[in-house]
N, C-alpha and C positions, 0 to 999 in steps of 0.2 A: 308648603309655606311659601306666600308669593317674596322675590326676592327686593331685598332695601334698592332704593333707588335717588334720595339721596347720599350726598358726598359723606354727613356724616355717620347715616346708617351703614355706607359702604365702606366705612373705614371702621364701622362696629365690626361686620361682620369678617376682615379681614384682621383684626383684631385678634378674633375669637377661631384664627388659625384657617379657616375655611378656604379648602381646595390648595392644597401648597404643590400640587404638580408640578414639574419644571416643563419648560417649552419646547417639548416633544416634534420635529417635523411629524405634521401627520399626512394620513393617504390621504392624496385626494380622490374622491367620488366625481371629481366635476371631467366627465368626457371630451370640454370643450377646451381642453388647454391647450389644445396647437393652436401656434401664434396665426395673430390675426391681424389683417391689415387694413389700416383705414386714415385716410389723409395724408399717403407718403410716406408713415410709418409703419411699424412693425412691435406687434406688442406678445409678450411671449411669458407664460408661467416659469419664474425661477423655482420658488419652493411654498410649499405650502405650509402654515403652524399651526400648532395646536390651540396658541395663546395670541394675546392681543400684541401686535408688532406695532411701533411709528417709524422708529429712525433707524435707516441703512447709508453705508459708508463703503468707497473702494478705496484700497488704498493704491499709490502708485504702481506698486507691484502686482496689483490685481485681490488683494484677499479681500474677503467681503465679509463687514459685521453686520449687527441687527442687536435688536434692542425692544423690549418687552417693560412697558410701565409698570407700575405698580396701581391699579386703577381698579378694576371689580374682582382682583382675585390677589393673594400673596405668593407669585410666582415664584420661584425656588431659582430662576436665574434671570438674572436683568441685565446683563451683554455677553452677544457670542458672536464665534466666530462660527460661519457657514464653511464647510470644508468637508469636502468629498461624503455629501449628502448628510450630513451630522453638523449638530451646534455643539460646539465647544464653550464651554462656561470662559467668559473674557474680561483679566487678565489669567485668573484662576478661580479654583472653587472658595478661595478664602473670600476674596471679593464678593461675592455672591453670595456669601452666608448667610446677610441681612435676612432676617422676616419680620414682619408686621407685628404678627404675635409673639413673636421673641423680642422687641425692639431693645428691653433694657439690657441685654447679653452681647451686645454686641457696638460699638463706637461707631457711629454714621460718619465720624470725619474719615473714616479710610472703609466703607463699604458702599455697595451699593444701596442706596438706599429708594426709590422713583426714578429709574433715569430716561429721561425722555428723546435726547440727542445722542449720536456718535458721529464726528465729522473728522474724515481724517486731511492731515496739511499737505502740504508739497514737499514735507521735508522728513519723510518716515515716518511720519507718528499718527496716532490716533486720539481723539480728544473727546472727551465722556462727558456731557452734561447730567448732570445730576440735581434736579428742581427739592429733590426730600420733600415730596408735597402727597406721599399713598391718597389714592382717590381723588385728586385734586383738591386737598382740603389742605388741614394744618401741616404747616412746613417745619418738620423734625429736627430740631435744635442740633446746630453744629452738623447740618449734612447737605447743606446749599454747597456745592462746587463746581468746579472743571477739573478734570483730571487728563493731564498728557503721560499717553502709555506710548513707548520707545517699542516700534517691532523690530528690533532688530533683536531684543532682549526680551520683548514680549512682560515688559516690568514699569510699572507707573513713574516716572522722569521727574513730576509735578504736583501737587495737587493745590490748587487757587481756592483756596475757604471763602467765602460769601458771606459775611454781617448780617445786621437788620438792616443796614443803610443801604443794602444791593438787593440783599433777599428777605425783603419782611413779611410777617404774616399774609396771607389772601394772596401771595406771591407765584409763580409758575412759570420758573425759567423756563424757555420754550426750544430755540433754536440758534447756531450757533455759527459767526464767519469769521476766516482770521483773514487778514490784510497779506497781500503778497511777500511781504518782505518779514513776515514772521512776528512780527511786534504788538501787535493790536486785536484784539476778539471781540467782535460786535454783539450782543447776545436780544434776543429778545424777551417780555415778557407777557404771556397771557393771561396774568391771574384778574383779580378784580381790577386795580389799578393796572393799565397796561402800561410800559414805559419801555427804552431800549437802556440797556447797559453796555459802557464801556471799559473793556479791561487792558493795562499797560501787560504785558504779557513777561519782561520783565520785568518787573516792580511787583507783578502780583496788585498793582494798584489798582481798583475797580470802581466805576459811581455812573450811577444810573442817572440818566437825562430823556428829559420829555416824560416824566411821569405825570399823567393827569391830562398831557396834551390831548386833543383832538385827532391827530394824526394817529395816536397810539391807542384811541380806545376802540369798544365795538361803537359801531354805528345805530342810532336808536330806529331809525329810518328802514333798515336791512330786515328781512326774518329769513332765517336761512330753513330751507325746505330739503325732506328728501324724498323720492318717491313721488313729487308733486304733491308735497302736504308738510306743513309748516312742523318743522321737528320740536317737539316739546314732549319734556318728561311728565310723570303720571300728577305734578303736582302743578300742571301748568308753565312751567318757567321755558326757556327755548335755549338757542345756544347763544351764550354769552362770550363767545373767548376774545381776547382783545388781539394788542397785534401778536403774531403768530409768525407767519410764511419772513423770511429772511430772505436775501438776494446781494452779493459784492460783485461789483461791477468787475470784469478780468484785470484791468488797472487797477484796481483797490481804491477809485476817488470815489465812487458812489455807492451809498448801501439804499439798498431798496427794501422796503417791507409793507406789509398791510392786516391789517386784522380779519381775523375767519368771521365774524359778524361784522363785515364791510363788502364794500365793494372797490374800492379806492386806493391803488398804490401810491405810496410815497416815497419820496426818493432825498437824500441830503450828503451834503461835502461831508467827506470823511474828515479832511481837513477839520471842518467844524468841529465835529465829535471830541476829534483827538485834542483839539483846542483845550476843552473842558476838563481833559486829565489833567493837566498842569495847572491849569487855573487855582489861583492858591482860593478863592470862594466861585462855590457855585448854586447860584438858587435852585433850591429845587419847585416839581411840580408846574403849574402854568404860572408861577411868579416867574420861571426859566422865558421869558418872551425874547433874549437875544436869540438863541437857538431854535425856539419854535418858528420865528420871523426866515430861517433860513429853511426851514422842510418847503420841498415842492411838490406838488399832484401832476402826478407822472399820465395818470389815467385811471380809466376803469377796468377790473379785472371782475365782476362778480364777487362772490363769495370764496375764495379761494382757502386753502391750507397752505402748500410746498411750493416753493418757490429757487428755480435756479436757473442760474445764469451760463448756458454751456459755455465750456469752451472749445468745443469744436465750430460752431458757427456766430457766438456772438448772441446769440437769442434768446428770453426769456422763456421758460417753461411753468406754467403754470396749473398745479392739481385745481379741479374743478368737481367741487364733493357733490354738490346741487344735479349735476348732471353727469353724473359717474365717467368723466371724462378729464382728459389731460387739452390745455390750449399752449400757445407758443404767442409771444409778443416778441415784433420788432422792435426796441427798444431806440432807433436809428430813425422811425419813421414817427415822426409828432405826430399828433395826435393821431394816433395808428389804434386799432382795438385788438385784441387778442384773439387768434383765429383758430377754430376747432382743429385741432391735430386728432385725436382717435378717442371714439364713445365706446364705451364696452357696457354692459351691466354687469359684468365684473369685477367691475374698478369703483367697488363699494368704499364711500371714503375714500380717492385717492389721497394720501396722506405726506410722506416725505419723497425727496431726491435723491438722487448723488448721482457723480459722473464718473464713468470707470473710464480707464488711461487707455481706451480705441474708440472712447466719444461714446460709448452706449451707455443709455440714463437706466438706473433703475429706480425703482419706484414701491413702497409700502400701499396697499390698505388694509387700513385700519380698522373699518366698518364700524366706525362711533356710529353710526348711527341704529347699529342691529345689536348695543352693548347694554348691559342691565343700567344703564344711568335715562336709558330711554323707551325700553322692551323692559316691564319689571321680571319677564318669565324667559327671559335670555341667559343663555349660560356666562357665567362667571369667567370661565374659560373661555375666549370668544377666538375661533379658528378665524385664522387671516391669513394674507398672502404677500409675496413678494412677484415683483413683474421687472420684466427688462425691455425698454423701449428703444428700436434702433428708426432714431428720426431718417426722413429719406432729405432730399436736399434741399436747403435754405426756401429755393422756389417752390417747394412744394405745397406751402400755404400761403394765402397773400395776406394780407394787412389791413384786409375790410372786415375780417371778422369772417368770411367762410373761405370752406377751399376753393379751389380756380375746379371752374367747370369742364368736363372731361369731355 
């Protein structure tokens, strides 16, 4: 029986229990995992899954999570910790209880329920996005959050509940940055409306701005391709997600983002944002035109996913899914274009970031595009990978868009 391939045949059939595996490392068959070098870099298989991965995280001490959606299968653990070749259900296996087809046994405000992000701070902790959106559809009442888990204790610290007014239906928290000084979480969102949310970190106060903007939607103009051939599911539609990739500048004044059906980064004063928290009214949607009149066009990045800003050199990194490749923007050089750092065909979907404490990126894919929402005869279970990239030096790539000729 060919597999559902839409969201809400794909949340029938996770409904109806189908494939509850947990996310097993598996073997990999691929011979070609010794790291490979191209543009200065050095790109290197960390581990291989069974299941569909997005968001990886180091923490300053070096532990590394990952994080499994809830998308064309009801995986049995949706955050772990990677540790001496095994994933560890994270914080516990209570957290991870949730299933799809169990949903009413269990309370979404303190489970796992879809979680998309894990980013951890500068100040011990690890911070959980959780969209409660299984298969990118209906967002599961009372399970939109953030959760701050404490490693020192390895126990949830927080958890930030999410409304209709932050997370409403056709919603899909995406991706998540805190401000240097601890206070502030910028979040994005990809669902139908795309918009950025801002949370007071203590207050728990949260209120989304630029919902409806231009800056925050897909781009009508864009159709994103993989394989050189325009990606679209078995019912026509192509990829829609709105903004997505996230970026805070190492001072915390500029958050950067752009949507995966774009091309187009934007850039805005954080200042701004935070403005908006205290504001005793704030319009929402494009009646919001103080705040829209402040977003800048930073430039063009293609179609991108993951977005980050190292702090070893100061430079933009950017997944590039179109051409199974990662590029690097000067962010220092106006109108500079993003220059090919390393192509693999391995690098299906390159998907998220994260920067571990000696500068080296790692890096998720994801392989949305080899996943039953676009292959109706692809497995439910979509094997993916983890990569660790060690950029070589600042000069390594220039700022016209290819590498300096050897």
């Amino acid at each position: 029986m060919p597999r559902p391939t839409s969201p809400a045949c794909l949340l029938t059939a996770l409904l109806a229990g189908s494939l509850l595996a947990g996310p097993a490392l598996a073997q990999s068959s691929d011979l070609s995992s010794a790291p490979a070098r191209a543009g200065g870099a050095t790109l290197t298989k960390v581990a291989d899954f069974a299941h569909q991965v997005t968001g990886v995280t180091v923490s300053k001490d070096g532990r590394l999570f990952v994080n499994f959606p809830r998308w064309t299968e009801d995986s049995a653990v949706s955050v772990a910790e990677l540790k001496d070749g095994r994933l560890i259900p994270f914080p516990d296996d209570a957290w991870n209880a949730w299933r799809n087809a169990r949903k009413d046994e269990l309370s979404a405000k303190d489970h796992w329920v879809c979680v998309q992000s894990v980013v951890a701070d500068s100040r011990g902790n690890v911070w959980v996005l959780d969209p409660a959106a299984p298969a990118m559809a209906a967002v599961v009442k009372d399970g939109p959050k953030l959760v701050e888990i404490d490693l020192r204790t390895n126990k949830p610290a927080r958890i930030i509940a999410f409304d209709e007014s932050v997370a409403p239906q056709g919603s899909y928290l995406n991706d998540v940055r805190f401000s240097p000084d601890g206070k502030t979480a910028y979040l994005t969102d990809s669902g139908a409306s795309g918009a950025l949310v801002v949370v007071d970190l203590e207050s728990g106060r949260a209120r989304r701005v630029l919902d409806g903007d231009p800056s925050t939607q897909p781009d009508k103009s864009v159709t994103v391709t993989a394989d050189g051939k325009p990606l679209r599911r078995p019912d026509g539609r192509g990829v829609e997600f709105a903004a997505d990739g996230l970026a805070l500048a190492p001072d915390g004044k500029t958050l950067y983002w752009q949507a995966i059906k774009g091309k187009t980064l934007y850039g805005i004063s954080t200042e701004a944002l935070t403005g908006w928290l205290t504001a005793a009214v704030v319009p929402s949607g494009l009646a919001d035109k103080g705040l829209s009149g402040k977003v800048e066009t930073i430039g063009e990045n293609g179609p991108a996913d993951g977005l980050v800003i190292a702090r070893r050199d100061g430079r933009m990194y950017v997944t590039a899914p179109e051409e199974n490749a990662v590029k690097v923007r000067d962010l220092s050089a106006k109108g500079s274009k993003p220059a090919m750092l390393v192509q693999d065909a391995r690098l299906r979907w390159p998907d998220t970031f994260a920067e571990g404490p000696d500068g080296t990126l790692y890096l998720t894919t994801s392989h949305i595009q080899d996943s039953a929402f676009y292959k109706p005869d692809a497995p439910a279970a979509l094997p993916t990978e983890l990569w660790s990239l060690k950029p070589g030096p600042a000069e390594a790539t220039g700022s016209s868009g290819s590498p300096p000729a050897r």
